[in-house]
N, C-alpha and C positions, 0 to 999 in steps of 0.2 A: 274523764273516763266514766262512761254511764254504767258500765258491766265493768265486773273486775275480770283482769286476766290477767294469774300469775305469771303466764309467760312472757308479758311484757314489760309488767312490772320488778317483779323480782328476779326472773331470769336473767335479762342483761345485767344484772347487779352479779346476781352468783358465777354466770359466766367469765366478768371483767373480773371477779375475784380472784377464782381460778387462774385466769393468765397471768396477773399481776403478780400473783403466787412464783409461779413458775419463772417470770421474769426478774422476779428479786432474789430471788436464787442465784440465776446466771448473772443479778448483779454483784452477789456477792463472790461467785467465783471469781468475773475479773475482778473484784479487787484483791483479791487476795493473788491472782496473778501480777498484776500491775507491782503490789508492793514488794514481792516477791525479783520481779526483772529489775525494777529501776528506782533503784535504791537511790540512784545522786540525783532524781528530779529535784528540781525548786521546793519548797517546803510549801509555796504557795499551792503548787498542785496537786501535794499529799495532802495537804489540806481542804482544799476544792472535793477531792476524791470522800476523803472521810465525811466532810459535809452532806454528800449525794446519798453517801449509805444512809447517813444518819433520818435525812429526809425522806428516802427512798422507804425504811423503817415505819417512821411515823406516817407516812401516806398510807402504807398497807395496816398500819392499825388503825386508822380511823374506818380504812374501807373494812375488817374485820367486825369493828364494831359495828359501823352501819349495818352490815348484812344479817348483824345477832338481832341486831330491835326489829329490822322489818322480818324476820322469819320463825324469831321467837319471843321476842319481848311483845309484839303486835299479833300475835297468832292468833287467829279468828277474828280479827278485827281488821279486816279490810279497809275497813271508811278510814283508819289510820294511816295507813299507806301514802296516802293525797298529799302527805308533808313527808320532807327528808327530815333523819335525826341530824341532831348539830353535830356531830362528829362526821357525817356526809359535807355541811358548813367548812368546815375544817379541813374538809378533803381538798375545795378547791383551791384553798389558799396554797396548798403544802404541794398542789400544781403547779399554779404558778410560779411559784418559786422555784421552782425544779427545773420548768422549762425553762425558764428566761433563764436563770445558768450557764442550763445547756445552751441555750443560743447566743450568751453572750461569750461562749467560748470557742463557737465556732465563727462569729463575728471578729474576732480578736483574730484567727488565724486567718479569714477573708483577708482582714488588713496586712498584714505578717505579709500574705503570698502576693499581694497585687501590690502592695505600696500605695495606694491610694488612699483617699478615705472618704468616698461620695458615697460609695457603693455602703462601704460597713457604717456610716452615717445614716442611711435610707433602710439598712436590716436592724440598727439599734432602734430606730425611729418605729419600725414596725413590731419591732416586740415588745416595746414596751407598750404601744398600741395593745398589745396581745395579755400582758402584763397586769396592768393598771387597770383592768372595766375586772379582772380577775378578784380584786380584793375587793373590790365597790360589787361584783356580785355575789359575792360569800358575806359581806353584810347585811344587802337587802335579803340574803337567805335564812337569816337566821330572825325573818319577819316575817318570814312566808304563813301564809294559811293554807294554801295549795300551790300545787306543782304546777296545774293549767294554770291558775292567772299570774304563778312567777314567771313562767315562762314568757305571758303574755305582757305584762310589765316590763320586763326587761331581754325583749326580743331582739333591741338594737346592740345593748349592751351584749350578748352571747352572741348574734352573729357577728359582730364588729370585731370582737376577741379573736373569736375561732378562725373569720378568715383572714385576718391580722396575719394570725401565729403561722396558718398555713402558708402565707404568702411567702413570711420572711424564710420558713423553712424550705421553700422551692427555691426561692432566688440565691439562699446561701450556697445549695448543692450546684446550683446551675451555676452560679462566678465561680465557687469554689475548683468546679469540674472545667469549666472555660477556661480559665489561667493554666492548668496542669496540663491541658494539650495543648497550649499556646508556649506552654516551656517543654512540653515532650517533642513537639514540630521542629525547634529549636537545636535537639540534641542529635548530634552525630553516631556517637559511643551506643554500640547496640546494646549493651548492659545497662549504660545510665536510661535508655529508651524504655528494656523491660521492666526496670524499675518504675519508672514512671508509668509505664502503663499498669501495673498492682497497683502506686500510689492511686489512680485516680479509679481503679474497681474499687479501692478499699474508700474513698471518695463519694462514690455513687451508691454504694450499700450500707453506708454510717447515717447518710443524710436522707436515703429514699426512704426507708422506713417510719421517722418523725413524718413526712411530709404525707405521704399516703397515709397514716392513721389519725392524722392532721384535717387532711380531704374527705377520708372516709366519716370523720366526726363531724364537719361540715353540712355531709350530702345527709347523714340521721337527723340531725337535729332541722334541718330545711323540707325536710320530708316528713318527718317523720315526730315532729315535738309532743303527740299528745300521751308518748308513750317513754319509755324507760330507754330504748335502746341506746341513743347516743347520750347517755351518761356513762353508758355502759362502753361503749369507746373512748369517752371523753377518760375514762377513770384509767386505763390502759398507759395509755398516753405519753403521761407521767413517767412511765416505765420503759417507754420507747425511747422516749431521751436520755434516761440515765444512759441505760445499756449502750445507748450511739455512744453518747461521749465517753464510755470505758471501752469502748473497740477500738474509738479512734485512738487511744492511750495506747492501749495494749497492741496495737498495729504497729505501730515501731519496730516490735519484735523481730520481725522476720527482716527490715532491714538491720538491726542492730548483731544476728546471729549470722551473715553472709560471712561464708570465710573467702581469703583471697582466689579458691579456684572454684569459685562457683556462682551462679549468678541465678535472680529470680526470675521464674517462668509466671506469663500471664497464669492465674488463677491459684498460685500460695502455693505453685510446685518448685522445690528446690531442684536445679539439675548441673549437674557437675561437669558442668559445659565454659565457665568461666572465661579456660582461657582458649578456647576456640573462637571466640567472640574479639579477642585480641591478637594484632598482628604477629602472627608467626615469623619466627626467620626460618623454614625448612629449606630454601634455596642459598646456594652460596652465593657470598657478594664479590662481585669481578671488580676489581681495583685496575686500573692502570697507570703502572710506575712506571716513571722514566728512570732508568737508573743507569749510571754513569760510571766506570771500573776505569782508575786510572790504573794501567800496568807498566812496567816495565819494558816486558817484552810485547810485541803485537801476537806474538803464538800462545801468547800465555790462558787468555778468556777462557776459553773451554774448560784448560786445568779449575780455574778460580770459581766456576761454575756461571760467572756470569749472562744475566739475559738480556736479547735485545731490547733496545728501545723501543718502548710501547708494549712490550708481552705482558698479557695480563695476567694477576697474581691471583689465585683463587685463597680466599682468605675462611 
């Protein structure tokens, strides 16, 4: 960076702040939804859950402190800039770990929904691609002299990661999304169909968002490396996966709160349409009995009320 410019410098840093802010907020609200609705989960995934916050937590203090040294602790000293503080070091770790989480948790239900295990072999395979150059670049960061020739040293390592992670996060939503209308094609029952079609919106808007801020940190950093911007999405990121994986938690909801006469409408509208959706009896059903009157006399039937053979009984 031959001329300084704070807006590419420290901008995307205050900006990614900002968002992370606002996103760790809404991560704390769903948890506090989640722990709220589903009190008998597994204790493995109250635990999963608490861990996210926990991380969630220390991710936005490291990116707090970062934003203090480069805006006040360096102030007026620009040529300072050219390096991240180690608590930015630290940031990346406490991504990675975030993300691969998240990915191995939607990897786990990939297998859960297909039954296979090629496909969730080939997404674990790639995140930890996405994973591992993660900690191996948070080390040589914390060797840096400058941000251009970190960059430029470990060019392969940061693109390798970033479209790693993108990758595994597109393929996960795409089988994810391909199995759910492979078993919505499948289903007769116009309620188990609605259902299924929310399951796979809430599907496609859990997983599109990692994936596009995934892509979109890809297309910065490939365009764009001699400047701050995609750290500035990279640092987000983090925050997109938590939130995916407490929606896709907290999504349950709306199938857990159906009551028997009511059934989900594509896009999270409840309508009290249930049981129009199931076979009504409104017409009577015509029986035909043979029925047989041994009498006495032959004059007597009519008295006994008896009907002929074959008249049909409206029941």
């Amino acid at each position: 960076m031959a001329t300084f410019q704070p807006d590419l410098v420290i901008g995307p840093l205050e900006l990614g702040t900002v968002v992370t802010s606002v996103l760790f907020g809404c991560a704390i609200i769903q948890a506090y939804v989640y722990y709220s609705k589903f009190t008998a989960d597994r204790w493995i995934i109250k635990a999963m859950v608490a861990t996210m916050i926990a991380l969630e937590a220390a991710h936005l203090a490291c990116l707090a402190d970062s934003l203090w040294v480069m805006t006040i602790t360096t102030y007026g000293y620009p040529g300072k800039l050219v390096v991240l503080p180690y608590s930015g070091d630290l940031l990346i770790i406490f991504s990675a770990i975030i993300s691969c989480c998240v990915q191995v948790f939607f990897i786990y239900r990939l297998y859960k929904l297909s039954g296979s295990t090629v496909l969730p072999l080939i997404c674990l395979g790639m995140s930890a691609v996405f994973t591992i150059p993660g900690f191996i670049i948070a080390a040589a960061a914390c060797r840096m002299t400058s941000v251009v020739q970190f960059e430029i040293e470990q060019f392969r390592a940061i693109t390798t990661s970033l479209v790693a992670g993108a990758a595994c996060d597109v393929m996960i939503t795409t089988v994810l999304t391909y199995h759910l209308v492979k078993i919505r094609k499948s289903s007769f029952v116009q309620t188990t169909a609605k259902s299924m079609d929310l399951l796979i919106l809430y599907t496609i808007e859990t997983g599109l968002a990692p994936s596009v801020f995934a892509l979109v940190t890809v297309a910065c950093f490939l365009t764009m490396s001699q400047n701050y911007i995609w750290i500035g999405t990279y640092v987000v990121l983090a925050n997109v996966y938590a939130n995916s994986l407490l929606a896709a938690l907290n999504s349950r909801s709306v199938f857990r709160n159906r009551s028997p006469d009511e059934h989900i409408e594509l896009g999270s509208r409840l309508s009290r349409s249930h049981t129009s959706s199931m076979p009504k009896l409104k017409e009577a059903i015509i029986i035909n009995v043979t029925q047989s009157v041994i009498c006495e006399n032959d004059g007597d039937d009519q008295q006994r009320g008896a009907r002929p053979s074959g008249q049909p009984v409206v029941v």
